[in-house]
C-alpha positions as CSV (number, residue, x, y, z in Angstrom):
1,X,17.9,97.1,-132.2
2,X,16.6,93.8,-132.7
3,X,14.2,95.6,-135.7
4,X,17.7,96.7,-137.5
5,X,19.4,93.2,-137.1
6,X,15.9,91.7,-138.6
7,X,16.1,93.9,-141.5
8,X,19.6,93.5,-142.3
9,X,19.3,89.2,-141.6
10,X,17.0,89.9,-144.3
11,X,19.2,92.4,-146.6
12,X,22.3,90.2,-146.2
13,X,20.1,86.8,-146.8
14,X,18.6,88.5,-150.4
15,X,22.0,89.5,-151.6
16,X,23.7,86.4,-150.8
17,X,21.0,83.9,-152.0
18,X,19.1,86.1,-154.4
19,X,21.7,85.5,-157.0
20,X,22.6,82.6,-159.0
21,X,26.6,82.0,-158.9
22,X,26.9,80.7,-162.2
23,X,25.9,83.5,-163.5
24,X,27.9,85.6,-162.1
25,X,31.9,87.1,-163.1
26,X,34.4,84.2,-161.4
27,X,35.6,86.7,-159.0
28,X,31.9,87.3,-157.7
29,X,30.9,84.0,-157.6
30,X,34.3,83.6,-155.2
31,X,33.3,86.4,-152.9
32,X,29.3,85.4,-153.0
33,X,30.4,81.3,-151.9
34,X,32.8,83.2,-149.7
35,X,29.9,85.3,-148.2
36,X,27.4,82.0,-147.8
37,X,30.8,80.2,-146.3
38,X,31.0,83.2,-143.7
39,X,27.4,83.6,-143.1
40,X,26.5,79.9,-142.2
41,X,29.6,79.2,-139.8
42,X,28.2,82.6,-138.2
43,X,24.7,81.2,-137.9
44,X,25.9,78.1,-136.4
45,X,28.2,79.8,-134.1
46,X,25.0,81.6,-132.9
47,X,22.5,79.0,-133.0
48,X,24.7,78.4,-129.5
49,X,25.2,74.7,-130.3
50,X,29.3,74.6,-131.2
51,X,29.7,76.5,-128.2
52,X,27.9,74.0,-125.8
53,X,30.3,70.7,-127.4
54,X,33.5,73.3,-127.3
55,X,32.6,73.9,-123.3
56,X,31.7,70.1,-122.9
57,X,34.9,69.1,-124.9
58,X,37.1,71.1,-122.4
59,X,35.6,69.8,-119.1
60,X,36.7,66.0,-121.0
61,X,39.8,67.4,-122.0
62,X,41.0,68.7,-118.1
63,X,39.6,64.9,-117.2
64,X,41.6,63.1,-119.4
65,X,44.7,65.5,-120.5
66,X,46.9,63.9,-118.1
67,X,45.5,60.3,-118.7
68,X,46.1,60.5,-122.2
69,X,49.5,62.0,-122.0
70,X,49.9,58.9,-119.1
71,X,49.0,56.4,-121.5
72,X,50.9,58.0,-124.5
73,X,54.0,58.4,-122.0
74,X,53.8,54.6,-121.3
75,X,53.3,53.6,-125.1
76,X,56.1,56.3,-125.9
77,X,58.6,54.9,-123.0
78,X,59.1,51.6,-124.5
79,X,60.2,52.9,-128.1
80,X,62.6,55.6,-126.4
81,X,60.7,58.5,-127.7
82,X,59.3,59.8,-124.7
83,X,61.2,62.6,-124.2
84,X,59.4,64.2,-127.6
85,X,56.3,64.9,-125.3
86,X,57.8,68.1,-123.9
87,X,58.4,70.4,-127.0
88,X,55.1,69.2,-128.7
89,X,53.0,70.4,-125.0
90,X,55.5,73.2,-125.0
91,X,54.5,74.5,-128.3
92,X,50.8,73.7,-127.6
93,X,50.7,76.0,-124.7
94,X,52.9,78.5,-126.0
95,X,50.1,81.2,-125.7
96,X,50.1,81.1,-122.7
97,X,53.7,82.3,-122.3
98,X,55.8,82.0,-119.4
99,X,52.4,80.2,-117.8
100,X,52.5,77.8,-120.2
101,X,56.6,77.2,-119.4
102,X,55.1,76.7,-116.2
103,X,51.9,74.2,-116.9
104,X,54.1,72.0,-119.1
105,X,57.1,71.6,-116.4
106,X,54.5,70.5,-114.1
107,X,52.2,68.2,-116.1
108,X,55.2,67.1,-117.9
109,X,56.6,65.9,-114.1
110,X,52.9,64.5,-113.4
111,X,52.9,62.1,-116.0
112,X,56.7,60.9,-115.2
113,X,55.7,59.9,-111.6
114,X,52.6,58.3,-112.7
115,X,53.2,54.6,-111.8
116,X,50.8,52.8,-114.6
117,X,52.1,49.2,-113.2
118,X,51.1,50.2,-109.5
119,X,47.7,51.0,-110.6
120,X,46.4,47.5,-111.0
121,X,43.7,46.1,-113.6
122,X,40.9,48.9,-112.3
123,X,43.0,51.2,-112.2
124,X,44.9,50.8,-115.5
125,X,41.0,50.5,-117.5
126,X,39.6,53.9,-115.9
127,X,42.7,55.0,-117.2
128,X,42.2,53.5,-120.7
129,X,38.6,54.8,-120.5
130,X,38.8,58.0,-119.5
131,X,41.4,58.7,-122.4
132,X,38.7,56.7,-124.8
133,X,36.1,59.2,-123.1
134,X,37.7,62.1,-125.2
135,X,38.1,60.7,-128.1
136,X,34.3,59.6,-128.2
137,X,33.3,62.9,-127.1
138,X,35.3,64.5,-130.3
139,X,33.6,61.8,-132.5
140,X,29.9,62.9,-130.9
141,X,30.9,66.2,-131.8
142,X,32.0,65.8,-135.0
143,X,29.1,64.3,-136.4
144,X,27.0,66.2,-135.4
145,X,29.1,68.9,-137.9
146,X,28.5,66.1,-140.6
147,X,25.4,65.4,-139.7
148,X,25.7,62.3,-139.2
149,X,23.3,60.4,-136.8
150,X,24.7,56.6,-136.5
151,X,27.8,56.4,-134.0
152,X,30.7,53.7,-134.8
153,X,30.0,50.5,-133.1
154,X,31.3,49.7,-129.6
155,X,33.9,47.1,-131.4
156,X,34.6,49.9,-134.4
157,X,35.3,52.3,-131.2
158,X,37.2,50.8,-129.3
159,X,40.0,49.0,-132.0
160,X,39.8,52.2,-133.5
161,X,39.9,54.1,-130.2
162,X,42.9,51.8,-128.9
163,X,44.9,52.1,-132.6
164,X,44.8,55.7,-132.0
165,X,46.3,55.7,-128.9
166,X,48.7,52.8,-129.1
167,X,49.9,53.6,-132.5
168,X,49.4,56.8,-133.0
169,X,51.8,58.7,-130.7
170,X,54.6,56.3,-131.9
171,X,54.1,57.1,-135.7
172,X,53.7,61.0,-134.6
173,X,56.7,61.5,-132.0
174,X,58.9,58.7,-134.2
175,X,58.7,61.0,-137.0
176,X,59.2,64.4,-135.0
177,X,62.3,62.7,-133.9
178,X,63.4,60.9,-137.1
179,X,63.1,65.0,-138.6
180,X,65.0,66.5,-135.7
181,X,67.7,63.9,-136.1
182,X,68.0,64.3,-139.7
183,X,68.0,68.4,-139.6
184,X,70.5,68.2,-137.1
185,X,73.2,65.9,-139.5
186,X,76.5,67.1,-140.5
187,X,75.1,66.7,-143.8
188,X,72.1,69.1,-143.4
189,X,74.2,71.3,-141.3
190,X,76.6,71.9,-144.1
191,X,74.1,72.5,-146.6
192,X,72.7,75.2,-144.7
193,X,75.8,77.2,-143.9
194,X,75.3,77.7,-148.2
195,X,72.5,80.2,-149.6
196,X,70.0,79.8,-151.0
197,X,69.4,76.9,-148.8
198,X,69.9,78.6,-145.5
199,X,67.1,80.6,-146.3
200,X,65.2,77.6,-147.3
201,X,66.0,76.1,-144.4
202,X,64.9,79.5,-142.1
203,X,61.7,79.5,-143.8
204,X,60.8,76.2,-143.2
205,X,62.0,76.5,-139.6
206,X,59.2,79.0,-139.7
207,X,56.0,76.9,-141.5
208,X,56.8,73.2,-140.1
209,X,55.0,74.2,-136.9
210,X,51.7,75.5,-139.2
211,X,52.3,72.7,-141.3
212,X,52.0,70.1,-138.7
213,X,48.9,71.7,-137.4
214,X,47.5,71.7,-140.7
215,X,48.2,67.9,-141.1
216,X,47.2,67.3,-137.3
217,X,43.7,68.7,-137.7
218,X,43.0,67.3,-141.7
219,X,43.8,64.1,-140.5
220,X,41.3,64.2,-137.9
221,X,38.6,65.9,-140.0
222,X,39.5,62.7,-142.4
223,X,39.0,59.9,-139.9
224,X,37.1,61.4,-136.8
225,X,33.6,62.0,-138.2
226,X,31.6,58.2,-139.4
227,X,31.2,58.9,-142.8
228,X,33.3,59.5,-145.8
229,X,35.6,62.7,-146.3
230,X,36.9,63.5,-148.7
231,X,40.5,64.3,-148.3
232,X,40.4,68.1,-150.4
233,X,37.2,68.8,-148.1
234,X,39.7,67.6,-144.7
235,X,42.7,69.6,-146.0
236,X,40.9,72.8,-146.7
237,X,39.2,72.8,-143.5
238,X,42.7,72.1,-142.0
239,X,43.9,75.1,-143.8
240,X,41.6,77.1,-142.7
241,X,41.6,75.9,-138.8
242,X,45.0,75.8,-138.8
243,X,45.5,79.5,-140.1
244,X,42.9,80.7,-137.2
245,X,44.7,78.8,-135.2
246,X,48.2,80.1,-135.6
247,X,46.9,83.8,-135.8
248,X,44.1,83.2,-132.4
249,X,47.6,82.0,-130.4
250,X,49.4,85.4,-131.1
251,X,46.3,87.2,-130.2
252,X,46.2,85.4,-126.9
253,X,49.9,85.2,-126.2
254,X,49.1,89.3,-126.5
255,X,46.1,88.7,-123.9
256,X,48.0,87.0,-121.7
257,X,51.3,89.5,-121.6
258,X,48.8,92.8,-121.4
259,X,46.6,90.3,-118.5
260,X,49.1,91.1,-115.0
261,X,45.3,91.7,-113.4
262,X,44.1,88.7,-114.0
263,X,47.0,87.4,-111.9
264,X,46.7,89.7,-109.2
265,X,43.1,88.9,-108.6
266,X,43.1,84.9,-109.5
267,X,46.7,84.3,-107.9
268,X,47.9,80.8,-108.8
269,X,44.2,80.0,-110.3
270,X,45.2,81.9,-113.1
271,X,47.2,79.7,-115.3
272,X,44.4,77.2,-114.8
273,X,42.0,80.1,-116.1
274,X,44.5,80.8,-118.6
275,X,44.6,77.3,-119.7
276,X,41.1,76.6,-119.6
277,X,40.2,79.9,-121.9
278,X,42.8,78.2,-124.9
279,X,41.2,75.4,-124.7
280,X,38.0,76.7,-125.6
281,X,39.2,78.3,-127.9
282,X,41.0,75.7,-129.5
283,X,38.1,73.1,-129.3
284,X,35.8,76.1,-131.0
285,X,38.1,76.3,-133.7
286,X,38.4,72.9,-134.3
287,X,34.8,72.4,-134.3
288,X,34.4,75.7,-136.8
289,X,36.9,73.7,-138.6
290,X,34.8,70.8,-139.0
291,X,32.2,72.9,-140.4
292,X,34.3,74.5,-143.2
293,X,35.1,70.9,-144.1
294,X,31.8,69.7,-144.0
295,X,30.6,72.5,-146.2
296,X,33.4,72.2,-148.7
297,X,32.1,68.9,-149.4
298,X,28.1,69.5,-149.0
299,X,27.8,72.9,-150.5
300,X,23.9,72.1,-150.8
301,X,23.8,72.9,-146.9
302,X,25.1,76.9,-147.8
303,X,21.6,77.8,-147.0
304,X,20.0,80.8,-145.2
305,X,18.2,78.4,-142.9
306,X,19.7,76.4,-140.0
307,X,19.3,72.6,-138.9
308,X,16.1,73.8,-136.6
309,X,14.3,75.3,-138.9
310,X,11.1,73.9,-139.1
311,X,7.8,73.8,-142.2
312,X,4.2,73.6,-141.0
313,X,2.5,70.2,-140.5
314,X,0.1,69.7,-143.7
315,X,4.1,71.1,-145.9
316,X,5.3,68.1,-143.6
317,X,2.8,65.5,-145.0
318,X,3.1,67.2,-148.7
319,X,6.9,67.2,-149.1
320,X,6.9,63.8,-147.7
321,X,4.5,62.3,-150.3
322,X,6.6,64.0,-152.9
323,X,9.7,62.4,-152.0
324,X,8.0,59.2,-151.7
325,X,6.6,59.7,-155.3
326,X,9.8,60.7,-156.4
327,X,11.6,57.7,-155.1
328,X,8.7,55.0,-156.4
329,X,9.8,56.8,-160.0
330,X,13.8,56.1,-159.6
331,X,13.0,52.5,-158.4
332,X,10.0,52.1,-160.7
333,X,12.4,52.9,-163.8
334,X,15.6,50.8,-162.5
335,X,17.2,54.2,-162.8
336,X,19.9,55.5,-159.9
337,X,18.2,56.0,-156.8
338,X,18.3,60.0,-155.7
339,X,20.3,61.4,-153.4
340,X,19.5,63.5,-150.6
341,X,21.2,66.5,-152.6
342,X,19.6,65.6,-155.5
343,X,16.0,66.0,-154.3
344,X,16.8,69.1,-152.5
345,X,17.8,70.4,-156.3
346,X,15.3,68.9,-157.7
347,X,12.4,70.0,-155.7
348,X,14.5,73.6,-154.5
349,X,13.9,73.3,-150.9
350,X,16.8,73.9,-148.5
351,X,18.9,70.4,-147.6
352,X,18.2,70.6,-144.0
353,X,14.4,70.4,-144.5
354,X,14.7,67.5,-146.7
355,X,17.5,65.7,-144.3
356,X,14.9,65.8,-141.2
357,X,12.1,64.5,-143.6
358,X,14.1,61.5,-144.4
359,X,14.9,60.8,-141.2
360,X,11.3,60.7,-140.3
361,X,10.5,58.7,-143.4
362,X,13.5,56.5,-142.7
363,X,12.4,55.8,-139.3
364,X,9.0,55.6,-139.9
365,X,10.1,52.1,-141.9
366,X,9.3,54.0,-145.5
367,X,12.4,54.3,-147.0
368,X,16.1,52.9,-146.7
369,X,19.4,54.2,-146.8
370,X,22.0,52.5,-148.4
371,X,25.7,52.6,-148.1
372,X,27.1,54.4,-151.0
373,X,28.5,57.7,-151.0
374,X,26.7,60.0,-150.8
375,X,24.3,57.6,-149.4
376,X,20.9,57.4,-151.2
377,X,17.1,56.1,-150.8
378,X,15.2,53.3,-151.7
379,X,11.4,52.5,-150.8
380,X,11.7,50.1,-147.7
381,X,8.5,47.9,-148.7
382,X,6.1,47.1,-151.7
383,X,4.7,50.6,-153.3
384,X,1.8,49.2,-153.5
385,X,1.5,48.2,-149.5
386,X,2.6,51.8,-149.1
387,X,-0.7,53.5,-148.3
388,X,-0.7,57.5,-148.1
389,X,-2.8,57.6,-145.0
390,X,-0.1,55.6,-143.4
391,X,2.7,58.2,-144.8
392,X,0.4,60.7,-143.5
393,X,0.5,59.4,-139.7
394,X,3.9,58.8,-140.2
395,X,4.9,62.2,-140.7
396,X,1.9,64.0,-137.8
397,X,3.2,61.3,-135.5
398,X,7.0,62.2,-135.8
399,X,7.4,64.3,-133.0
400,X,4.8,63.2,-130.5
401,X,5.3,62.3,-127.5
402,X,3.9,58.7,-125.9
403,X,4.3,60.1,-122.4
404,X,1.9,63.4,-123.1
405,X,-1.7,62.5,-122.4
406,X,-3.7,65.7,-124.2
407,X,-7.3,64.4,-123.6
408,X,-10.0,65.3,-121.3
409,X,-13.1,64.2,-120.9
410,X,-14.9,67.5,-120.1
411,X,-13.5,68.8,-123.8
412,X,-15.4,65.2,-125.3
413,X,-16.4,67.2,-128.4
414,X,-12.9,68.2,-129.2
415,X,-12.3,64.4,-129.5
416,X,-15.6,63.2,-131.3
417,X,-14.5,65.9,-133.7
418,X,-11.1,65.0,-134.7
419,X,-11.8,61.0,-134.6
420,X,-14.9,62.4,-137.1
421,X,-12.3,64.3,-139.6
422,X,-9.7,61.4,-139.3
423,X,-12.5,59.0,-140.4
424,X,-13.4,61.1,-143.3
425,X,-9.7,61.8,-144.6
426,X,-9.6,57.9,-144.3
427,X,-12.8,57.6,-146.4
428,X,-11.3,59.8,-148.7
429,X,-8.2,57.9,-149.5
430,X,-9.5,54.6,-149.4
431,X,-6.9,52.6,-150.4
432,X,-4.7,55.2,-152.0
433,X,-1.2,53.8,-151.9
434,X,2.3,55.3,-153.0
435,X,2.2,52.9,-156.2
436,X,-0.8,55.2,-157.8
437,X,0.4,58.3,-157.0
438,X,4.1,57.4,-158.9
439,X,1.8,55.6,-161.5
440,X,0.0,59.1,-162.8
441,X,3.6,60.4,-162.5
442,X,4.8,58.8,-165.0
443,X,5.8,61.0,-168.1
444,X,3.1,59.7,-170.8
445,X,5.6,58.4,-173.0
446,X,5.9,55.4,-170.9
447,X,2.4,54.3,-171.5
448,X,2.8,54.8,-175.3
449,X,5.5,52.4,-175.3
450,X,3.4,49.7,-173.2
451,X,0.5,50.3,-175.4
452,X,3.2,49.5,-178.5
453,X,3.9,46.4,-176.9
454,X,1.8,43.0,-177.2
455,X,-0.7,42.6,-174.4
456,X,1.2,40.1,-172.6
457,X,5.0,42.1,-172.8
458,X,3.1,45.6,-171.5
459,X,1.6,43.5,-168.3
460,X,5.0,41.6,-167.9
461,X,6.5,44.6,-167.8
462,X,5.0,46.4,-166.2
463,X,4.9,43.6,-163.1
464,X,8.6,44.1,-164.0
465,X,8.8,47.8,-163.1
466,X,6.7,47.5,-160.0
């Protein structure tokens, strides 16, 4: 069995990637993108990781579901739009059917005995930071989607945290209200009872509740994740999530009609099973979500090989001088630094590889990042200081670990050996540095138009470009 999923992993990876797109009818490059689309989200699906945030994201959620809707209930209180809460948790838990009828009377009645000004100072912060908990738990989650490995600062996080949940519900349940009061005008009223716009209004009846999804969850793919979206990458995810969503909570409602056993045997733990169970699934789709938007905008990353995957040591150390060498040119020219999609393109190796070889670089105090978008790399010192046996160690030393002692005295040999081999790739490198390797990189053209130049101009300028 696992012979036959090999060989068809293999099959499915050759007719998906062993084409070029471009080359291909418009309608098969559609259904090949589509294909790569499907294929990666099933990968990452697989590779286990989504699941594990969706689990974690629901154990948060049951933790702070009723502080959230405490603290949104308080906010919401004071502008006289509390009484919105209902319908919106009513519709949220509307697979669950008569269960979730149930589980929104009784949070619902929770939250509206929940004395915030009898809880005192603690009381009211681990209220304010378990709510904050779950939305830092979303942002963890959703950068790791995007790939993204610096968290907002503690200030960013928490204005940005507190804006949310201040300002947000008031802004969302003001204009629920404000719409509700406005279909519900003599005005409106009278303009449906005519055609064609009591159909209108029918069919829109039908799609607000999809539509608001759809803007719920592109608004959050736009400002969650700390980096820059771009807004047609957030939508279509939202499209997309927001469709599985809709269609995953008629399935379930279905589950949960055709699921009288489950009651039998669980008794009153079933609507907290129930419950649990959508909101797995609805953090899993979210997350999926996240992906779609994250490869809408980084198509480079449609690639047969997962974040894990892994080249050989001595590829490691090769690659890496590469990049280096190809970095030194941009910067030696004064020409646009690359980005990390461009090398990937430029040297056709998957992005993932080429991301986790940054980073290495990048931490290893070789290169920089800068802010733009999509960001891009600059050498972090003088090429010239830059020796390759230092990129070398750089990259063998990535991943090992300072707590991991690997040396025993009765295997001596072992260790004359090795110190003998470093001191002769040492020897052999002398004092090789990045400069010399981008300076016999150089397209030959370059030195024709120094030799052109007086002597004085070519060394100026070359002191210039270095």
């Amino acid at each position: 069995m696992a012979d036959l999923l090999d060989v068809s992993n293999r099959y499915l990876v050759r007719a998906l990637w062993g084409v070029d797109p471009v080359l291909l009818p418009r309608w098969k490059a559609i259904l090949v993108w589509v294909g790569r689309g499907l294929y990666v989200l099933a990968r990452d699906l697989v590779e286990g990781e989504l699941t594990l945030r969706a689990m974690s994201l629901v154990f948060t959620t049951l933790l702070s579901f009723v502080p959230l809707l405490a603290v949104s209930f308080s906010v919401l209180k004071a502008f006289g739009v509390h009484n919105q809460i209902e319908p919106v948790l009513l519709n949220f838990l509307s697979p669950l059917g008569e269960k979730g009828v149930e589980l929104t009377t009784q949070i619902v009645s929770f939250v509206d005995n929940v004395q915030v000004g009898v809880l005192g100072s603690v009381g009211v912060g681990l209220l304010i930071y378990t709510t904050i908990s779950l939305i830092q738990k979303i942002e963890t989650a959703f950068n790791y989607t995007w790939r993204v490995e610096r968290a907002r600062s503690f200030g960013r996080r928490f204005s940005n945290y507190l804006s949310v949940l201040l300002v947000g519900p008031v802004l969302v349940f003001s204009a629920i209200g404000f719409a509700a009061s406005v279909m519900n005008s003599p005005f409106v009223q009278g303009l449906v009872a005519m055609e064609p716009f009591g159909t209108l209004y029918r069919v829109l009846t039908l799609a607000v509740p999809y539509l608001l999804i759809v803007a719920a969850l592109s608004l959050t793919y736009f400002f969650i994740p700390n980096t820059r979206v771009h807004f047609d990458a957030a939508l279509f995810g939202g499209v997309l999530s927001g469709a599985a969503w809709v269609i995953t909570g008629k399935l379930f409602t279905t589950f949960v009609v055709a699921s009288t056993k489950y009651t039998a045997i669980y008794s009153g733990f079933a609507i907290v099973l129930l419950f649990m169970i959508w909101l797995y699934l609805s953090w899993l789709i979210v997350l999926v979500g996240a992906g779609v938007a994250f490869y809408r905008q980084h198509p480079e990353y449609l690639v047969p090989v997962g974040r894990g995957t892994r080249i050989s040591s001595r590829a490691q150390q090769r690659l890496a001088l590469i990049l280096l060498t190809a970095v030194g040119e941009r910067f030696r020219r004064g020409q646009r630094p690359w980005t990390e999609y461009g090398l990937a393109q430029r040297l056709n190796v998957p992005a993932p590889v080429i991301s986790d070889l940054l980073d290495i670089l990048r931490q290893g105090g070789l290169i920089v990042q800068t802010e733009e978008d999509p960001p891009t790399y600059l050498p972090a010192q003088d090429l010239e200081h830059m020796r390759v046996r230092d990129v070398l160690d750089v990259v063998a030393n990535a991943r090992d670990s300072a707590h991991l002692n690997i040396s025993y005295p009765e295997f001596k040999v072992v260790d004359e050996l090795v110190e003998t081999i470093d001191h002769s790739v040492a020897a052999a490198l002398d004092d090789l540095s990045i400069k010399d390797l981008v300076d016999r990189s150089l397209p030959r053209q370059d030195d024709v138009v120094l030799a052109a130049l007086p002597r004085s101009a070519a060394q100026s300028t070359g002191q210039d470009r270095s």
